[in-house]
Biopython code that builds the backbone (N, CA, C, O; Angstrom):
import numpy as np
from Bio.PDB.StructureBuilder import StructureBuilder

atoms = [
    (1, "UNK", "N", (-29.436, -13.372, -19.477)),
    (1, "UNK", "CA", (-28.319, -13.569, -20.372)),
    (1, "UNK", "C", (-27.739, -14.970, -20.190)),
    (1, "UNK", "O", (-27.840, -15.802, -21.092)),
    (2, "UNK", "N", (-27.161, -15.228, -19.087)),
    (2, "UNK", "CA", (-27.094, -16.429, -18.664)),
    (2, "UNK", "C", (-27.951, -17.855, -19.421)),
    (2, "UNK", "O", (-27.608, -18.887, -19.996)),
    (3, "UNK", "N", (-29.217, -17.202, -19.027)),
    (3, "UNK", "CA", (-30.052, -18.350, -19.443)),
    (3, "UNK", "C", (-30.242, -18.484, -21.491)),
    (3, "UNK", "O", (-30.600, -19.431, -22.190)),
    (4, "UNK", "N", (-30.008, -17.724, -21.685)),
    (4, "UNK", "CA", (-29.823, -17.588, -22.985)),
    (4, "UNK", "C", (-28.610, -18.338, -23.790)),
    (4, "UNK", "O", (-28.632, -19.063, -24.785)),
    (5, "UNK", "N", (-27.584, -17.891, -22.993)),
    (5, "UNK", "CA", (-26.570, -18.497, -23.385)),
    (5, "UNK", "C", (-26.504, -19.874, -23.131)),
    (5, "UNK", "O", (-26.378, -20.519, -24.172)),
    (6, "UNK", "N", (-26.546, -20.589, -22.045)),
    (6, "UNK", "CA", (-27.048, -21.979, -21.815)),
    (6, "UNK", "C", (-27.659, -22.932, -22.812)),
    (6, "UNK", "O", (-27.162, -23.954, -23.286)),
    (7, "UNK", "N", (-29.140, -22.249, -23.087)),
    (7, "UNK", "CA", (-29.799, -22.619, -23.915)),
    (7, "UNK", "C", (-29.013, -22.843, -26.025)),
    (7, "UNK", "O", (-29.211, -23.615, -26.962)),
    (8, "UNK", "N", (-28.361, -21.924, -25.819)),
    (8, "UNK", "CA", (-27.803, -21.724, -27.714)),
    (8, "UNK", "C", (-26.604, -22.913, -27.264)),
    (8, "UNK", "O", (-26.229, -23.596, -28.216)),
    (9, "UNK", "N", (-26.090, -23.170, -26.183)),
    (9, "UNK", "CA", (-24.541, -24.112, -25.759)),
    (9, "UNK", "C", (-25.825, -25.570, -26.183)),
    (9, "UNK", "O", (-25.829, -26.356, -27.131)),
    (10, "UNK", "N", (-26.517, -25.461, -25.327)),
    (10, "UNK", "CA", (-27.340, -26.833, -25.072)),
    (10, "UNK", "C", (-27.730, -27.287, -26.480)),
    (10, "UNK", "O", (-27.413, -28.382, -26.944)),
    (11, "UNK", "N", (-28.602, -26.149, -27.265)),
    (11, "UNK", "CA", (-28.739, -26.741, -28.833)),
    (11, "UNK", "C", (-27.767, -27.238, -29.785)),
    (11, "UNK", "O", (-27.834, -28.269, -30.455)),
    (12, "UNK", "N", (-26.478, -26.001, -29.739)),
    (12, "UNK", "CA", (-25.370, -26.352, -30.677)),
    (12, "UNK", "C", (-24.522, -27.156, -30.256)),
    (12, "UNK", "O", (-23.791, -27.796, -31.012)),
    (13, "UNK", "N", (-24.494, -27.244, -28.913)),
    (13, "UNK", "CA", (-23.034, -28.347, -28.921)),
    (13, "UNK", "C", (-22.793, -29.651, -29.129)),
    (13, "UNK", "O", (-23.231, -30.421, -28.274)),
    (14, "UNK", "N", (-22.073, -30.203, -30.258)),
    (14, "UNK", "CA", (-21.604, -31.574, -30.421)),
    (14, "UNK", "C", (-21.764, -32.491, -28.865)),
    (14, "UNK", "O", (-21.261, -32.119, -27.805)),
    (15, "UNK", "N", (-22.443, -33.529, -29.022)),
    (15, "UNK", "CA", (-22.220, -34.876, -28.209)),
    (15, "UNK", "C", (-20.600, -34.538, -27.719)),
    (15, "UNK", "O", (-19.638, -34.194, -28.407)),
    (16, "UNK", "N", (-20.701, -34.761, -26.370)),
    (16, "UNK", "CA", (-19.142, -34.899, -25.872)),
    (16, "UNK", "C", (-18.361, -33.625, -25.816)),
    (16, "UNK", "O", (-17.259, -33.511, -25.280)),
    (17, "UNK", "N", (-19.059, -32.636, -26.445)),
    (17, "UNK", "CA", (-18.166, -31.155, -26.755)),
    (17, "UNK", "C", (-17.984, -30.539, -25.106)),
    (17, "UNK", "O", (-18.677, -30.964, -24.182)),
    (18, "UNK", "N", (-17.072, -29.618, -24.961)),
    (18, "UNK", "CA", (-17.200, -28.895, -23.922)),
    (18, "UNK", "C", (-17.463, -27.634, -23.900)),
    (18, "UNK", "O", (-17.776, -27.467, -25.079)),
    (19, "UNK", "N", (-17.562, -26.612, -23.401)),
    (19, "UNK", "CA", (-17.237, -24.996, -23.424)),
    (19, "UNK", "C", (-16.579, -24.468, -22.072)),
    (19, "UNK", "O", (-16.809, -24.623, -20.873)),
    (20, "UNK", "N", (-15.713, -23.818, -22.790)),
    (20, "UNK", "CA", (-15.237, -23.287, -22.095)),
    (20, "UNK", "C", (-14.739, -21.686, -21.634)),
    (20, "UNK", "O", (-14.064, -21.124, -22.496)),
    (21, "UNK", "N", (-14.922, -21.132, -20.748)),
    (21, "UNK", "CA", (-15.354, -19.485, -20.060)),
    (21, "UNK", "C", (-14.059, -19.284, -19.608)),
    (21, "UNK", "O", (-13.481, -19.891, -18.706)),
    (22, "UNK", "N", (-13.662, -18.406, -20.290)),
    (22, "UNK", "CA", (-12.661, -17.827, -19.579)),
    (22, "UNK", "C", (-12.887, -16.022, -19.091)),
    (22, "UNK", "O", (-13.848, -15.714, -19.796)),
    (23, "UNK", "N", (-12.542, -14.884, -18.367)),
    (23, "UNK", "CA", (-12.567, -14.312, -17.671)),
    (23, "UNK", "C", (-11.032, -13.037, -18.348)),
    (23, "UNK", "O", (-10.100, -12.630, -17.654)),
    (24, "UNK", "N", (-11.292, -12.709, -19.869)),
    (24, "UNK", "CA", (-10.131, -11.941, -20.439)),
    (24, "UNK", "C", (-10.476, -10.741, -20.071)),
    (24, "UNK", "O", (-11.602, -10.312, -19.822)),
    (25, "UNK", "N", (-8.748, -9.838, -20.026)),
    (25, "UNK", "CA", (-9.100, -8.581, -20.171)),
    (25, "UNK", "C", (-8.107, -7.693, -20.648)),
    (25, "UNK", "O", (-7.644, -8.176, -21.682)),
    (26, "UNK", "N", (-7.634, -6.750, -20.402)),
    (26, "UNK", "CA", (-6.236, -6.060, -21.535)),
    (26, "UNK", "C", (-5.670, -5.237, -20.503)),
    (26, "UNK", "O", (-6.488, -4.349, -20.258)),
    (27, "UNK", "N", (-4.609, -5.118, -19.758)),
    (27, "UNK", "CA", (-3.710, -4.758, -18.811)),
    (27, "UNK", "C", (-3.769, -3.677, -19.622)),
    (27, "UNK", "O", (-3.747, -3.730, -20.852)),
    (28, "UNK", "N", (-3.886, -2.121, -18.578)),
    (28, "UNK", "CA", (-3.649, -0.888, -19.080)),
    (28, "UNK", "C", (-2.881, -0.313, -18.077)),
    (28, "UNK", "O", (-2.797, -0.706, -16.913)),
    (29, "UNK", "N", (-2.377, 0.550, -18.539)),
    (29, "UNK", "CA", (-1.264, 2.103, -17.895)),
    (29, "UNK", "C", (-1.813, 2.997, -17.470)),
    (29, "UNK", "O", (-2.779, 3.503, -18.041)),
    (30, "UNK", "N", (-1.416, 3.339, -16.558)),
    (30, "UNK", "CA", (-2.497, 4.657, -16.195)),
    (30, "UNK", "C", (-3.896, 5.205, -15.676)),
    (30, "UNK", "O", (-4.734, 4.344, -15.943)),
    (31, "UNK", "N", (-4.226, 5.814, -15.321)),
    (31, "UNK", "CA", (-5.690, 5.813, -15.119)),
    (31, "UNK", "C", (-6.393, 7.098, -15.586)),
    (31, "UNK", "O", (-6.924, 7.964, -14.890)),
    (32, "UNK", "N", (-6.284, 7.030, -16.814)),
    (32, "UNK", "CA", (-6.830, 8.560, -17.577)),
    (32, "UNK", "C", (-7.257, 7.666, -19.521)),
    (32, "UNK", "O", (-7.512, 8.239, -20.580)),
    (33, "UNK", "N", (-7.167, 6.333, -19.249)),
    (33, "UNK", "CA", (-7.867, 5.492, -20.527)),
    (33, "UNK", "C", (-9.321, 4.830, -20.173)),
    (33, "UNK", "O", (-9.540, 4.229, -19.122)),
    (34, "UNK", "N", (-10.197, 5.018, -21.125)),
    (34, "UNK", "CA", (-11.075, 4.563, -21.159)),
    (34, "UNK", "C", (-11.278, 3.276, -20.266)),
    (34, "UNK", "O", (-10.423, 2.398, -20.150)),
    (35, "UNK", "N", (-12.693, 3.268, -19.557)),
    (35, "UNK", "CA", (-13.197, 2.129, -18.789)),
    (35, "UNK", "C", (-11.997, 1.158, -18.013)),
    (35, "UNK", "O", (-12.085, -0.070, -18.014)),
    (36, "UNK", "N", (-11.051, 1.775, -17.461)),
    (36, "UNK", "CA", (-9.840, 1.413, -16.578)),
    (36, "UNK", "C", (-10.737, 1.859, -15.364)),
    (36, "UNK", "O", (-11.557, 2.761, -15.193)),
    (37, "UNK", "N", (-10.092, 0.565, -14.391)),
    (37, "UNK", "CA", (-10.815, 0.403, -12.634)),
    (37, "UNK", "C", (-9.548, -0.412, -12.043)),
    (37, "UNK", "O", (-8.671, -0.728, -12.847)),
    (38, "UNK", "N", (-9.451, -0.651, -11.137)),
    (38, "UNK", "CA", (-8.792, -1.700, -10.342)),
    (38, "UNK", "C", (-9.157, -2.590, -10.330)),
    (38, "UNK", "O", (-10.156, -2.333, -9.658)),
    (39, "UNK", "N", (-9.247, -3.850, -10.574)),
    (39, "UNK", "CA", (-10.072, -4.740, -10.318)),
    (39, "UNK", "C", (-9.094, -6.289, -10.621)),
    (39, "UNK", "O", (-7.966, -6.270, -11.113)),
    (40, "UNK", "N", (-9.743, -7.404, -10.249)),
    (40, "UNK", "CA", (-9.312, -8.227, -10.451)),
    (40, "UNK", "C", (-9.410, -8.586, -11.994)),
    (40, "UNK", "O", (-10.392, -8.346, -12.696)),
    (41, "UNK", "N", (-7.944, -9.352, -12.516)),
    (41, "UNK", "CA", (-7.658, -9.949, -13.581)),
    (41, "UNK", "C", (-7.050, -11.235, -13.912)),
    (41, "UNK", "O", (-5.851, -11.509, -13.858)),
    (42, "UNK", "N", (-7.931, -11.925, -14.231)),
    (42, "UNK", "CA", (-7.180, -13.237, -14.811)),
    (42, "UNK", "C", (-5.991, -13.349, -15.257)),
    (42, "UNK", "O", (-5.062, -14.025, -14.816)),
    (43, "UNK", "N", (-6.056, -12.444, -16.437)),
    (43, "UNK", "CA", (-5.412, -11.868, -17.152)),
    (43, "UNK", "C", (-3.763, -11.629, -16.491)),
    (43, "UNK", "O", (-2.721, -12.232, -16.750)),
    (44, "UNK", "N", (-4.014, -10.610, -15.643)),
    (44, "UNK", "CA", (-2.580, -10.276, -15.109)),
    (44, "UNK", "C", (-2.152, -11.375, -13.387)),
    (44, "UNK", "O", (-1.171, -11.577, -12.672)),
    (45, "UNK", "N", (-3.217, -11.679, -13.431)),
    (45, "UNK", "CA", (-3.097, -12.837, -11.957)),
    (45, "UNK", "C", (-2.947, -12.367, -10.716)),
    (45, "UNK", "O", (-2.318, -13.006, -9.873)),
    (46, "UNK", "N", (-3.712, -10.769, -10.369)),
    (46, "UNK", "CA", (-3.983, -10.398, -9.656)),
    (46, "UNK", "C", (-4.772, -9.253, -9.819)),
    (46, "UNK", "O", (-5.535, -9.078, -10.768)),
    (47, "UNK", "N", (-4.603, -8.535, -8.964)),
    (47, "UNK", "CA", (-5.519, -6.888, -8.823)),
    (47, "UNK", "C", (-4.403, -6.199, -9.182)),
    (47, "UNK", "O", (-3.302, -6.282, -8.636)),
    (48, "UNK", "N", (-4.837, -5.210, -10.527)),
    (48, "UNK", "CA", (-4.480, -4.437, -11.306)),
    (48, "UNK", "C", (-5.230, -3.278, -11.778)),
    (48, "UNK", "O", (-6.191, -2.905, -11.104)),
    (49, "UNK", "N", (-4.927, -2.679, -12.815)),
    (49, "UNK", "CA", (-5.628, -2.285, -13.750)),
    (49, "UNK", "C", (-5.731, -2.393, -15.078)),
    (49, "UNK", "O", (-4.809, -2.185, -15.867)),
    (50, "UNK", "N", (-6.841, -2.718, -15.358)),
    (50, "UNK", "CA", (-7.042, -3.325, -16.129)),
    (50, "UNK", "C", (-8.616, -3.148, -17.068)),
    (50, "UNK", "O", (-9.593, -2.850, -16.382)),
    (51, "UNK", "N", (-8.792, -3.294, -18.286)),
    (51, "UNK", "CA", (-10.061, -3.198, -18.908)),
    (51, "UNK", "C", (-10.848, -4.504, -19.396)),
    (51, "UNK", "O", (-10.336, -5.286, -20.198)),
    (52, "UNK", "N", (-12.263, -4.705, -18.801)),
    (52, "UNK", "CA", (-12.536, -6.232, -19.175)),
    (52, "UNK", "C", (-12.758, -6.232, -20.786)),
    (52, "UNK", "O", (-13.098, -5.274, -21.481)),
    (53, "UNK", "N", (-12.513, -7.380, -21.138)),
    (53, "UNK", "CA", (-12.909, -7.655, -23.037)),
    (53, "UNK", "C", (-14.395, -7.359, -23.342)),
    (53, "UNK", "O", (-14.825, -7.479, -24.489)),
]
sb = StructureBuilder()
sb.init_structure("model")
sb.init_model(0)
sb.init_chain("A")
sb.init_seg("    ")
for serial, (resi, resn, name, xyz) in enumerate(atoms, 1):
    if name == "N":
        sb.init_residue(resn, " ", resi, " ")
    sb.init_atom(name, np.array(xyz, "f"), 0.0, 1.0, " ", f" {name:<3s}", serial, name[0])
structure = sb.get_structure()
């Protein structure tokens, strides 16, 4: 996947362009919602819970 993605950045990107990765996810309540874990979040700026994007 990685290498895939690399490769489509390397063809399409403008001279000088950058990309940039960020690490989103959607702060949830509870632990009885879908694909909720503890885990670290960018998002909330620590260990939470939380669902990745």
């Amino acid at each position: 996947m990685r290498e895939s993605l690399a490769g489509f950045v390397v063809e399409h990107a403008a001279p000088g362009g950058s990309l940039i990765v960020d690490h989103t996810g959607f702060p949830k309540h509870g632990r009885h919602a879908v694909g909720v874990a503890r885990q670290s979040s960018g998002t909330l700026g620590k260990v939470g819970i939380a669902r990745p994007a």
